[in-house]
C-alpha positions, 0 to 999 in steps of 0.5 A: 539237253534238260538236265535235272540236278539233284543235290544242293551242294558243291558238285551240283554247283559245280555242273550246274554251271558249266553246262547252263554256260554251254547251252544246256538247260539246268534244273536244280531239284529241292525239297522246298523250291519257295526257299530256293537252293540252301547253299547259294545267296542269291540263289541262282548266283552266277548260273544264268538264264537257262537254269530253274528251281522246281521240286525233285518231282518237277526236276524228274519229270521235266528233264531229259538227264538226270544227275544225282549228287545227293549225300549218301545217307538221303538217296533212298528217300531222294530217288523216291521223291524223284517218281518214276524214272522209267526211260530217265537216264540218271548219272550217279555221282554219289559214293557209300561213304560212311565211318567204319569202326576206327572212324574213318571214311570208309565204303559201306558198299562193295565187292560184291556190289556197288551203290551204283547198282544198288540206286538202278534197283532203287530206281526202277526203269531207269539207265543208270551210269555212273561218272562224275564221283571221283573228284570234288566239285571244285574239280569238276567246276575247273578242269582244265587247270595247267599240269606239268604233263599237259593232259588232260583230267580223266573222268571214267563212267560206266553203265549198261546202256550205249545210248545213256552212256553216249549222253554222259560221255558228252556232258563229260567232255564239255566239262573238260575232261577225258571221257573213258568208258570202262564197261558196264555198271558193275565196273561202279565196283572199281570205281567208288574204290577209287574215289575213296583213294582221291578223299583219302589222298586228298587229306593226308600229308597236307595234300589238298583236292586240286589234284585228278587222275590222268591217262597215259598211253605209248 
C-alpha cells in the first residue's frame, strides 16, 4: 500500500518505518517538502528506499491510507491543506489534548463526541478509523518488547466502514500488536479517554511510556 503519513513527529517516525520495512511505500507530507522532515537529520535517516517527501497535497492525492498523527491544535488547517479526501481512508492517531483550568492534560472533546468524528466532518467523503492513539510512538515503533505474561500489546480501532477498517487492522498487525475492532466510529469516544489514562499513567509515580494494555481471555 501507498500510505501518506501526516505529522512530523515521533508517532510518524515510528510507522514510517516499520511499514517502509515490510514492503509498504511511505510518503511523508510536509509543509515545505525542499526543507525536508523537521525532526529528522538526515531526513529520511533509517527508513529506506521505499519512502518520499512530497507536500500534504501531493502526500493526500498519491496515497491509498492516509495517517494523521498531527498535533491537535494544527488538524483544521492540516486536513484543509490535505484536498479532497473523497474515498481516502484516513486513520486518526490524534487526541484533543489541551490543559484545562488547573493545568493539566486534558480532553477538549468528549461525551457526546469525539475528535474522531469531529476530523470525518472536517474531511468530507473520507473513511475514517480511528487507531494508533493510545501509545506514544516509541510504543508503536517497538511492540514486541518481552512482558512478564507473554502477550501480545493490544491496539483497538474503530470506524464505520469494514473495508477501511480491514486495511487498518493489517497495518496494525504488522506493527505487532493485537488488533481489536470495538465498533463503529463513535467508540472513538471511549477510546481517546483511554489515551488520556496511558499520558496520565505514563507520567506519575516515576512511571515512564514503556508500558501498553493487554488482552486477557479465559
Amino acid at each position: 500500500m501507498k500510505i501518506a503519513i501526516i505529522g512530523a513527529g515521533t508517532m510518524g517516525d515510528a510507522l514510517g518505518k516499520v511499514w517502509a520495512k515490510v514492503g509498504h511505500y511511505v510518503i511523508f507530507g510536509v509543509r515545505n517538502p525542499p526543507q525536508g522532515r523537521g525532526n529528522s537529520n538526515p531526513p529520511m535517516a533509517g527508513m529506506g528506499a521505499g519512502t518520499a517527501v512530497m507536500s500534504l497535497l501531493d502526500a493526500a492525492m498519491k496515497a491509498d491510507i492516509i495517517v494523521l498523527t498531527a498535533p491537535w491544535p494544527t488538524v483544521p488547517d492540516t486536513i484543509k491543506a490535505l484536498g479532497d479526501l473523497s474515498g481516502k481512508v484516513l486513520i486518526d492517531c490524534t487526541n484533543p489534548l489541551a490543559l484545562n483550568g488547573e493545568g493539566s492534560l486534558a480532553l477538549s472533546i468528549g461525551s457526546t463526541t469525539s475528535g474522531a468524528e469531529e476530523i470525518e466532518k472536517l474531511a468530507a467523503g473520507s473513511k475514517v478509523v480511528k487507531a494508533l492513539n493510545i501509545y506514544s510512538g516509541e510504543n508503536c515503533a517497538n511492540s514486541e518488547y518481552p512482558n512478564a505474561a507473554g502477550l501480545k500489546p493490544v491496539m483497538f480501532y474503530c470506524g464505520d466502514d469494514d473495508e477501511a477498517k480491514g486495511k487498518v487492522h493489517q497495518l496494525v498487525a504488522e506493527l505487532g500488536f493485537e488488533p481489536v475492532d470495538t465498533g463503529g466510529l463513535g467508540m472513538a469516544r471511549s477510546l481517546e479517554p483511554l489515551a488520556l489514562l496511558w499520558i496520565r499513567l505514563s507520567v506519575s509515580n516515576g512511571r515512564n511510556t514503556n508500558f501498553t494494555w493487554a488482552r486477557l481471555t479465559r
